[in-house]
Every structure is written in structure tokens, then in C-alpha cells.
Phi, psi and omega in degrees: 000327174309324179282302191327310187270333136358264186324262213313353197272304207277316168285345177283290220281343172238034149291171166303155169261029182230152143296125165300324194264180192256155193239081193298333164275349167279087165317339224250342199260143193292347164300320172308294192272031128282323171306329196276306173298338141307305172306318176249047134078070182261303184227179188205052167179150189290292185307343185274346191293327177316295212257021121290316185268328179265331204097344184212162213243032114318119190265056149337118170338297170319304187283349180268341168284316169291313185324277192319323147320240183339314146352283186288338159279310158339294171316316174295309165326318166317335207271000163234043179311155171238094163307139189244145177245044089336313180222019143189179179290114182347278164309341147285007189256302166295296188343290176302326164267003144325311170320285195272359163285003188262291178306312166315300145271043165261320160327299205274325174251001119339302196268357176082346196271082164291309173325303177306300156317359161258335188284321181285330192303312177313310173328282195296335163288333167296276199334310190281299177339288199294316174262017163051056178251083171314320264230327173268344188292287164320299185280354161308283173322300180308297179309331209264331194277331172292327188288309206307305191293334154296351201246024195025039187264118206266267212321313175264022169280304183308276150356307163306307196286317168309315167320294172325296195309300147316332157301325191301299191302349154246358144292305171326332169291300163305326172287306180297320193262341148308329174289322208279309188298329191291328158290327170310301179305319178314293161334303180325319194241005181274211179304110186318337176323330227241021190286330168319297202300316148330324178304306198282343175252332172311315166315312183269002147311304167308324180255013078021264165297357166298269149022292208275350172260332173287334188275325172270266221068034178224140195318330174297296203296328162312299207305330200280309188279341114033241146318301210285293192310310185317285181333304163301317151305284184327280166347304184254034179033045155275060204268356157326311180267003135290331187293317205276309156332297166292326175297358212227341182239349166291299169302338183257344163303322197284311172269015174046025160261029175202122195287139133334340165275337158296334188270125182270099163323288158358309204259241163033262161324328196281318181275331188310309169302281175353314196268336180267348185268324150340312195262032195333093179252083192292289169352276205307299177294337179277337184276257193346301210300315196296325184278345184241015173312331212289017197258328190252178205245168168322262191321342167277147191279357169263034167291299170339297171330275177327311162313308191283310186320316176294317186296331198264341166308318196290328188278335191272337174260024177031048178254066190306315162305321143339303182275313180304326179326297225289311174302331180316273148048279201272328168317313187279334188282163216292310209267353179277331167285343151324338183290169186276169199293340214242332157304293172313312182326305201277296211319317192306295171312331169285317168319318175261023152265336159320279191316318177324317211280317180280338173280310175267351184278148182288321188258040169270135198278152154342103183205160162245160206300135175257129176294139192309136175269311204243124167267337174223136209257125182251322193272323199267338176261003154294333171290084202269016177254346201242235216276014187272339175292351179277314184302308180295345154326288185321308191310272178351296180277009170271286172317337168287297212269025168270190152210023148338093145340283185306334197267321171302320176316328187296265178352275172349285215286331164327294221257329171319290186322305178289302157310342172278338198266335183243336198276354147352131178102174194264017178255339169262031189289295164344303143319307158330293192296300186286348172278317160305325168284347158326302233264307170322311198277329193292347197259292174302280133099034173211124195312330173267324176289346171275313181327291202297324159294339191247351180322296150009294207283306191304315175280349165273355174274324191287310180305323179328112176274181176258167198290204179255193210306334183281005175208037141283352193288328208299312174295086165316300206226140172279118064098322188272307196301329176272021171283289164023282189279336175288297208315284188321327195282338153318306198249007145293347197263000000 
């Protein structure tokens, strides 16, 4: 009781003389009820806040003092958020209550109340210590060691200071791989020109940081090394050794030589699904897409993000009911017209790449139709290397189910044209090798003479690994599963 009445004596004589916070249960007072009509989104400009809280859409002193007011206790209000590890990352979480137990007693020894003030610092030192935060670990330490030395306690000074003295040495390690990434990312986002040459030095950068994580053992610098290896997998169309990548860091939270609050699940799962329908482990991804939905919520747009990777898992495993759920699914949430036009847009291709599968595959199951999300597509045939090339498959196999001579000759010279004009370089070689056997069915237009002409293309296509990460987009359905659908529409006719 004795600290109690300290504390309230030093807060009587320097508190505000106003409440600093917002009094969120008093309906009656104009901050709460400003407060409120920002939340549910009432107004969006000072006359209109005026002319709710005053009455007149005149901007009155009185309204620039409660704004300016009504400010400043927002800012004060951060210092008692309740963070949730639901909607954000483990470890900005300890940051922040690390923080304000720090700020606290940054208070308390100011007032001289040293004791008190170690106590919260012991406090704010578990927190880092537990999310393994080097860096709040040092400035813990550093405050606390300044209170020891007014308080001539040489034993736990000596104690501080060895701790330090090992932390320290690994912030230097921390510091190096804050650096090595930050030029890296930079490097990363500059002129797609330099990208090779970027590719290729993120490599000796990657064994770089290997070094600094066996040397530091500490969770910031994995996380930086990380990132940096995805990227460079991704880059470099490894996506196996992405899976393989995550499975290895999945393995060291477990064996608790990597904290968990470091590891973004979320992010984590997301590329990890993204890398097995890459590296087609279909099985393996769908059960994984399937076990981590609940990580991501409806209403977020990397749910969307995530769904398609799942819906493309379902469509390359030809689990056409599935993709029908999955589509309802995403059609019905709250938040799908919110996406942007070029998002829906993809939703739309897919749907009608479904419909492709179910309509020409000989074993397709019963299902029904998902209602057109889009009717006429604007954003996606400007791409004329990515998905416009997609849209033109559809045509194409919508002209294989004529029987029209002459209209196929047309298609042919459609799919010549294109592939000379757009399809170029060793990243569109799968797309080339499958259009020529288009230019085969459509040309020919007999089940054996196209098998026995395209066998040739179909086993270099099947050897073709897919490019990298900028023309991944382009295999709706893989390129060997529509040959598939040619074929079989061939030997029904």
C-alpha cells in the first residue's frame, strides 16, 4: 500500500489537469460521440463532423479545440491497446508491451521510485527474453544498469553488464544482416533490367546469411535470411525447395532453436501452398491449403489470395466438386465485390475454366454450374503474354467443338500469330510447345494423326519445368491436362 500511495502522490502533483484518455462510456460528452461516428464511418470531412456535433457545417473554434482535443487523447489511448495475436505478428506484440512496461518505468525513476522501476524493467526483460527481441533485451538492460549504479548495487551491475556484453555481440550480427537485407530488398524492387544480375548476387548474399544465423543464433536474423531464400527460390522457379524451405523452419520452432514469434504462419502457409500447386504436389497441397484455411479470415483480401492458389490446386487435380464448393465460396463472400476489377476478373477465368473441364473431360463428376461472376472481361486481355493467352485457349477449344473446317483454319492462323508475336524467349517455352500442338489439332483435325504428330511436342512439354515466378500465372489448367481434353474431343468426334 505503501508504493500505492508514492505512485498516486507524484500523479496528483504531474498529471494533466483534464483527463488525458477518451471516456468511451459516457455517451453524452462530444469526444465519445465523435469518436463514434468515426467508427461507423458517419462522416468523412470536418462540416460534416461540424454539422453533427454543432449543428452548422461552420468550423468554429470550439470544433478546432475539441478536434485538437479529442487528438491528443487518441494518441494517449495507444498506451493501452490489447493487441490480439490473431491480427498481428507475435513479436510486434511483445514490442509494444515491452515498450510501455519501459515507458513506465522510465516514469518511476524519474520520481526516484527506483525499486519500482526494476521491477517493471524484470517485467519488460521476460517479455524479450521469451520473443528473443536482442535489441529491447540491450535497452532493458542499459536502463536497468544505470538505476544499479545510482543504487550502488556493484553485484547485479556486474550481472547486467555480462549479459549485455553477450547481447551486444549479437547485435553486431544483427546489424550486419539488417544491412545485407536491406540492400537486397532495395536492389529487389529496382529496374527489372538489372534483375538477373540481382538474382544472382541474392545468392551469395543467402550464404552470406547462412554464416550470421549459425553465428548469432538469433531469430531476428533467420527471419531477414528467411525471406531473402524464399525470394530467391520464387525467382528462380525452385519451388520444391520452397516447401522444403518452410518444412526446415516449421522443424527448428519445434525443436525450439527458432522462437516462434518470429515465424509468420500466415505468410508461411500462404507461400508454402503457392509452391506445392508450383512444384505440382497437388495431394500434398490441398490437404495443406485445406488444414490452414481457418489462418486466414473471409473478409481479408489475402483470404482471396489464398483461395485461388486452393481453387488451382483442385482444378490441376481435376477435383471438380471441390473447385465447384470452392467457387460458390468465394462468389457468395461479403467482400467479393470489393476486390479490385482484375482480381474478379481472374475469378471469372477460372470459373470458366472449370466449366472447360467439365464440359470436354470423359470423367467428369456431376456438378453445377457457378454463376458467372463477370460478364464481359476488360482488364485480363491487355496482358497479352499472361492471361490473355488464357482467354485464347477458351476460344480455341470453344472452335475444336465446331466442325467447321474453314473456321478452324482461322483459329490455326489466330494461334500462329500469336505465338510469333507474343510468346518468345526460354521462359515462354511451355506455352510455345502447347500452341503448336493447338496449330496441329486445329490443322489436322484426326485423332491419330494429331497423337502421332504431337507425341514429339507432348514429351518436351511434359520435360518443360515452368518458368519462373513472372509467367506463372499463365497454366490455368496444365498445359499436359488440356492436351488431355483435345485429345479425347478428337477421338469422340
Amino acid at each position: 500500500m505503501d508504493e500505492l500511495r508514492r505512485i498516486v502522490s507524484f500523479i496528483d502533483k504531474y498529471a494533466a489537469t483534464s483527463n488525458p484518455l477518451l471516456s468511451l462510456s459516457d455517451d453524452s460528452t462530444l469526444e465519445t460521440k465523435l469518436f463514434s461516428l468515426l467508427k461507423q464511418g458517419s462522416i468523412s470531412s470536418d462540416v460534416e463532423a461540424a454539422q453533427e456535433l454543432y449543428g452548422t457545417t461552420k468550423i468554429t473554434s470550439s470544433y478546432r479545440m475539441l478536434k485538437s482535443r479529442f487528438r491528443k487523447k487518441l494518441f494517449n489511448q495507444l498506451h493501452f491497446l490489447k493487441l490480439t495475436q490473431t491480427d498481428l505478428a507475435a513479436f510486434e506484440i511483445a514490442n509494444y508491451e515491452c515498450k510501455v512496461l519501459m515507458s513506465q518505468a522510465a516514469g518511476l525513476r524519474v520520481m526516484s521510485e527506483y525499486n519500482l522501476s526494476i521491477k517493471l524493467l524484470d517485467q519488460a526483460l521476460q517479455i524479450a527474453e521469451s520473443s528473443d527481441i536482442n535489441r529491447l533485451k540491450i535497452h532493458v538492460l542499459e536502463d536497468k544498469q544505470m538505476m544499479l549504479l545510482d543504487m550502488n548495487d556493484d553485484k547485479l551491475y556486474v550481472e547486467c553488464e555480462a549479459l549485455l556484453q553477450s547481447y551486444y555481440t549479437i547485435q553486431e550480427y544483427e546489424r550486419q544482416a539488417l544491412g545485407l537485407y536491406s540492400r537486397a530488398i532495395m536492389a529487389i524492387r529496382g529496374p527489372v533490367t538489372e534483375r538477373a544480375n540481382i538474382i544472382s548476387r541474392l545468392s551469395s548474399t543467402i550464404e552470406h546469411f547462412k554464416l550470421l544465423v549459425e553465428k548469432s543464433t538469433s531469430s531476428y536474423v533467420f527471419r531477414y535470411y528467411h525471406i531473402l531464400r524464399i525470394i530467391y527460390l520464387e525467382q528462380t522457379g525452385q519451388y520444391a525447395e520452397i516447401v522444403v524451405a518452410v518444412e526446415q523452419a516449421e522443424k527448428l520452432i519445434q525443436t525450439k532453436r527458432l522462437n516462434e514469434k518470429w515465424f509468420n504462419l500466415k505468410y508461411n502457409k500462404f507461400i508454402q501452398v503457392y509452391a506445392l500447386l508450383q512444384s505440382r504436389q497437388y495431394d500434398y497441397g490441398l490437404k495443406v491449403a485445406g488444414e490452414n484455411l481457418a489462418l486466414f479470415r473471409k473478409y481479408e483480401f489475402n483470404w482471396f489470395s489464398y483461395l485461388e492458389n486452393y481453387v488451382l490446386l483442385a482444378l490441376h487435380s481435376k477435383k471438380h466438386l471441390q473447385v465447384e464448393q470452392l467457387l460458390q465460396e468465394v462468389t457468395q463472400n461479403r467482400q467479393f465485390e470489393k476486390l479490385p476489377e482484375s482480381s474478379r476478373e481472374r475469378w471469372e477465368l477460372y470459373r470458366r475454366y472449370f466449366l472447360l473441364l467439365h464440359r470436354f473431360s470423359a470423367d467428369a463428376e456431376e456438378v453445377s454450374e457457378p454463376p458467372m461472376v463477370i460478364k464481359e472481361l476488360t482488364v485480363l486481355p491487355k496482358d497479352k503474354a499472361g492471361f490473355n493467352l488464357a482467354l485464347l485457349v477458351l476460344d480455341v477449344f470453344e472452335g475444336l467443338s465446331k466442325s467447321d473446317s474453314d473456321e478452324l483454319e482461322l483459329y490455326a492462323e489466330r494461334v500462329r500469330k500469336y505465338t510469333s508475336k507474343y510468346l518468345k524467349g526460354e521462359k515462354a517455352l511451355r506455352s510455345r510447345l502447347f500452341m503448336r500442338m493447338l496449330q496441329i489439332a486445329l490443322q489436322d483435325q484426326n485423332y491419330q494423326k494429331i497423337k502421332y504428330r504431337a507425341d514429339a511436342l507432348l514429351n518436351q512439354l511434359e520435360n518443360t519445368p515452368l518458368p519462373g515466378d513472372a509467367f506463372t500465372e499463365v497454366e490455368i489448367v496444365p498445359y499436359e491436362h488440356l492436351w488431355e481434353l483435345v485429345l479425347h474431343l478428337f477421338k469422340q468426334k
